[in-house]
N, C-alpha and C positions, 0 to 999 in steps of 0.2 A: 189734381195730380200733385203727390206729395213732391217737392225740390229734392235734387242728389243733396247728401250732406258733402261737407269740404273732407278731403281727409283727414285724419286728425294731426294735429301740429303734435302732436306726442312722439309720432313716428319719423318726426322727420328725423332729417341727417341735422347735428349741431354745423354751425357756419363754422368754416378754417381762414382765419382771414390774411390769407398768403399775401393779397393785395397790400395790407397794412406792413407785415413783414419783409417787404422789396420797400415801400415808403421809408421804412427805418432804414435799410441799408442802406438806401439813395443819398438820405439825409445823414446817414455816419459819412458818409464816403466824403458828402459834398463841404461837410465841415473840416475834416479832420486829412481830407487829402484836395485839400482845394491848391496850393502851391503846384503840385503836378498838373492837374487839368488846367491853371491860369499858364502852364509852360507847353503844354499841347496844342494850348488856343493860340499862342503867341508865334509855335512852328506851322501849322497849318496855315494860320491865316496869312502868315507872310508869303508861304510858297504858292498859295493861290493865287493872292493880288501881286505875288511878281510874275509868275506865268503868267497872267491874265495882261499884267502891264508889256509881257517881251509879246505874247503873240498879238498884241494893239498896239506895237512900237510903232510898225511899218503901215502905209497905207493898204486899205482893203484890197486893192486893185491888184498891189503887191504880192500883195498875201494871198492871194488867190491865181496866181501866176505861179506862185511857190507849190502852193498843195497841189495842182495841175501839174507840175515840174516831177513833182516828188510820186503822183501816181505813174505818169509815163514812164518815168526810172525803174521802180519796186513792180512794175507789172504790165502797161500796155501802152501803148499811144489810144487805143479808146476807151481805158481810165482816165487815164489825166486827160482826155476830152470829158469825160462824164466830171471830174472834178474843177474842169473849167467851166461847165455849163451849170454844176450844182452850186461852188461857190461864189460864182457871180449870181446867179441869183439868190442866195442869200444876201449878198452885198446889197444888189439891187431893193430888196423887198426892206433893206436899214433893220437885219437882225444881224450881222455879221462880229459885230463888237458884243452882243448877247453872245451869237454860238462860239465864240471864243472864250468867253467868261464862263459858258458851260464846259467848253474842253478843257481847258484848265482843273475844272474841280473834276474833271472823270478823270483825267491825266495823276494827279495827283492822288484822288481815290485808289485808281489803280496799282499806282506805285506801293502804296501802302498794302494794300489787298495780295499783291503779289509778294510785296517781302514777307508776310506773315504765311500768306497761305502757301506756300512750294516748300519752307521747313517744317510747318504744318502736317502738310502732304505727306513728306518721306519721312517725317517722325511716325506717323500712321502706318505707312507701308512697312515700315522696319521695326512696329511693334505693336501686337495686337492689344494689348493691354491695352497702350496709351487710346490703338483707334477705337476699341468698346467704348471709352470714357468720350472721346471726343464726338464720337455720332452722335450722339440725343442733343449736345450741345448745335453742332451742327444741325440740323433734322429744325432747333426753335430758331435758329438764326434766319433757316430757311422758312419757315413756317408763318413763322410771329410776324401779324400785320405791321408794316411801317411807322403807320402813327403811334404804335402800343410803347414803343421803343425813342422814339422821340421825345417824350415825354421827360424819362430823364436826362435823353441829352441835349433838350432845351433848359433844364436845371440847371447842370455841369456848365454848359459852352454859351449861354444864353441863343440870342439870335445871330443869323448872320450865314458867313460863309462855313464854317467851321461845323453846327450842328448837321449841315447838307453834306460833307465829307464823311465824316462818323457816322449819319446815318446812312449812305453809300456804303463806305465797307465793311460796314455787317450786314447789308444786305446781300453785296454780290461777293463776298469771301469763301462761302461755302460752296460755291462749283468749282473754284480754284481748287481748295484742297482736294477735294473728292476725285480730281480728276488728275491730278498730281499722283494721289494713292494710287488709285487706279493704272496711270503707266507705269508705274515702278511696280507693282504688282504685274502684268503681264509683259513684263521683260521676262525672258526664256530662262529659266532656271538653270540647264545649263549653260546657257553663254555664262552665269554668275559664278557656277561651278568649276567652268573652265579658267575662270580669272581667281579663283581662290588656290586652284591647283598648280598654278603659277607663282601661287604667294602675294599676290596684289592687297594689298591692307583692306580694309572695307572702307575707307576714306577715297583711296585710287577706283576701287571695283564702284563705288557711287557715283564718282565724280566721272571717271572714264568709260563704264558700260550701262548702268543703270538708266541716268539720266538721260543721255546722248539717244537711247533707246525710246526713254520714254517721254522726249521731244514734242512729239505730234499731242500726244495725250494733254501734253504742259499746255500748250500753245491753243488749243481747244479750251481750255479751262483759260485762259488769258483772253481770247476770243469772249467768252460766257461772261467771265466779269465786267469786261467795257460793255457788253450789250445792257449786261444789269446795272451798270452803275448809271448807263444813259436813259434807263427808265425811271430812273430817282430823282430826274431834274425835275418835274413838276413838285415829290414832297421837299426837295433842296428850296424852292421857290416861295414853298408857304411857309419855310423857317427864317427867311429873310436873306437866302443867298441872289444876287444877282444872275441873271443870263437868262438861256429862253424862258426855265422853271419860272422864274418870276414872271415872266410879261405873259405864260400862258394861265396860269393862275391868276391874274390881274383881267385876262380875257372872260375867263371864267365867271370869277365875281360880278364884273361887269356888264355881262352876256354879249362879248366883243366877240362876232365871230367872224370877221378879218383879219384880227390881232391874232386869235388862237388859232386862225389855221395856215398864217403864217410863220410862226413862230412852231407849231408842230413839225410843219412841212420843211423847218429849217435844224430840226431834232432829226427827220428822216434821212435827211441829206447828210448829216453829219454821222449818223449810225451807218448807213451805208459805206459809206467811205472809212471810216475806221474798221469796219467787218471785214472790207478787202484788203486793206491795211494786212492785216492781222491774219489774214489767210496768207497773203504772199508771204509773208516771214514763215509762216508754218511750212509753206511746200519751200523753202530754201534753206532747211535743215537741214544736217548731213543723211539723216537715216532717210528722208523723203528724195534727196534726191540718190543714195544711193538704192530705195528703192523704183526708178524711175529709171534708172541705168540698167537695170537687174532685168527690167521687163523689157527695154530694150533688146538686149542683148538675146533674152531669152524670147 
C-alpha cells in the first residue's frame, strides 16, 4: 500500500512573522524609552513595599483584631467573626506577612486598574468610535494567556514586585471598563434628557446623574478586578514578587503539599473577605439604598 504523499509545500501559506515584529517593538521601546519604565518601576515598587511595610507595622494579632473590627463595622458581627476566625488562622498557619504582601500588590493593582478603567469606561459609553477601537483591544487583554504578556514585562521591569502589578492590571482591567460602559449606558435616557433640559452641562449630567446611577454596575466591575487581580498571585510569584504567589509556586516546584495548601487556603480567606468588602460598599450606594427604601415603602 502506496504512503499518502505530504501536501505540497508550494501551497502553503508564506510565514507573517508578527512574533519578530512585537520583538522589534519591545526592543525599540525598551531602548529608546527605558527612562519612563526605570520611573514606573521606582513608583510601583515603592508603593508596594510601603503598603506592605504599613500593613506588617503592627503585630498579626493586631491586625487581625483590626480586619474583624473593620468587618463587624462595614457589615455584621458574623463577619468580623468570620474575619477573626479567617485571619487568625492565617496568622496561625505563619502566612499572615505573605497575605499581606499579596494584599498590597492587589491593593495597589487595583488602584491603578480602576483609575484607568472608569475613564476608560465613560470614554466608551460617551463615544462609539472610541469603544469600536477599544474592544478588540480589550477582547486580547482578556484573552491573551498570562505568561504571553510577561514576557516583555519581565524585559521592561525585570524581576520582582513590579512585573506582578503590570501583569495584574492587564489582566483584570478589562471587566472594570466593560462594566463601567455598561452602567452608564443603562442609565435611563431620560433621566439624562431631563437634566439637559434644565441645562445641566454634560460635565454636571456625568458627574451628578450618570455615574451616581451607574454605581452598582462600577462597583461590580471593582468587585471583578480584585477577584482577578487575586488570581495573579501565583504568575506575580513565578516573576519574583513576594507573598503567598511565591510560597505557592515554591510549593509547586517542590511538590510541598502542606505549603501549597496552606498558602492557597490563605488566598481563599483573603478573596473572600475582600468579596464582602466590596459588596458592602456596593449596597451603601445612594442608588442601592434608595432602591431599598423604594421597595420598602412600596
Amino acid at each position: 500500500m502506496r504512503e499518502a504523499l505530504p501536501f505540497p509545500t508550494q501551497y502553503e501559506l508564506p510565514r507573517i512573522p508578527v512574533g519578530d515584529w512585537f520583538e522589534a517593538v519591545v526592543d525599540w521601546l525598551n531602548n529608546n524609552v527605558g527612562p519612563l519604565f526605570n520611573f514606573i518601576d521606582l513608583v510601583l515598587r515603592s508603593a508596594v513595599s510601603g503598603l506592605s511595610f504599613a500593613l506588617n507595622f503592627l503585630p498579626a494579632l493586631v491586625m487581625v483584631l483590626l480586619f474583624a473590627g473593620l468587618g463587624w463595622w462595614l457589615r455584621s458581627w458574623r463577619f468580623g467573626l468570620f474575619g477573626l476566625i479567617g485571619f487568625g488562622l492565617v496568622a496561625s498557619m505563619q502566612e499572615f506577612q505573605p497575605a499581606m504582601q499579596t494584599l498590597s500588590l492587589v491593593l495597589v493593582a487595583t488602584v491603578i486598574s480602576i483609575a484607568i478603567g472608569i475613564p476608560l469606561g465613560v470614554l466608551m459609553a460617551r463615544n462609539s468610535k472610541a469603544s469600536a477601537l477599544l474592544r478588540p483591544v480589550l477582547d486580547l487583554m482578556q484573552t491573551m494567556p498570562a505568561f504571553v504578556y510577561l514576557v516583555p514585562v519581565i524585559v521592561f521591569f525585570n524581576i520582582g514586585e513590579v512585573p506582578g502589578v503590570v501583569a495584574t492590571v492587564i489582566f483584570s482591567l478589562p471587566p472594570g471598563v466593560r462594566l463601567t460602559e455598561l452602567g452608564i449606558r443603562q442609565v435611563d435616557h431620560e433621566v439624562v434628557e431631563a437634566g439637559e433640559a434644565f441645562g445641566s452641562p454634560s460635565r454636571k449630567i456625568l458627574t451628578g446623574i450618570q455615574l451616581p446611577l451607574a454605581m452598582p454596575s462600577i462597583m461590580a466591575g471593582v468587585n471583578q478586578v480584585i477577584m482577578l487581580a487575586l488570581s495573579m498571585v501565583v504568575i506575580a510569584g513565578m516573576v519574583g514578587a513576594p507573598g503567598l504567589g511565591s510560597n505557592i509556586y515554591e510549593a509547586v516546584t517542590r511538590v510541598q503539599l502542606s505549603q501549597g495548601f496552606e498558602a492557597g487556603l490563605s488566598v481563599v480567606i483573603l478573596a473572600v473577605y475582600l468579596d464582602r468588602i466590596t459588596a458592602v460598599l456596593s449596597d451603601r450606594s445612594p442608588v442601592a439604598r434608595a432602591e431599598r427604601k423604594a421597595a420598602k415603602t412600596g
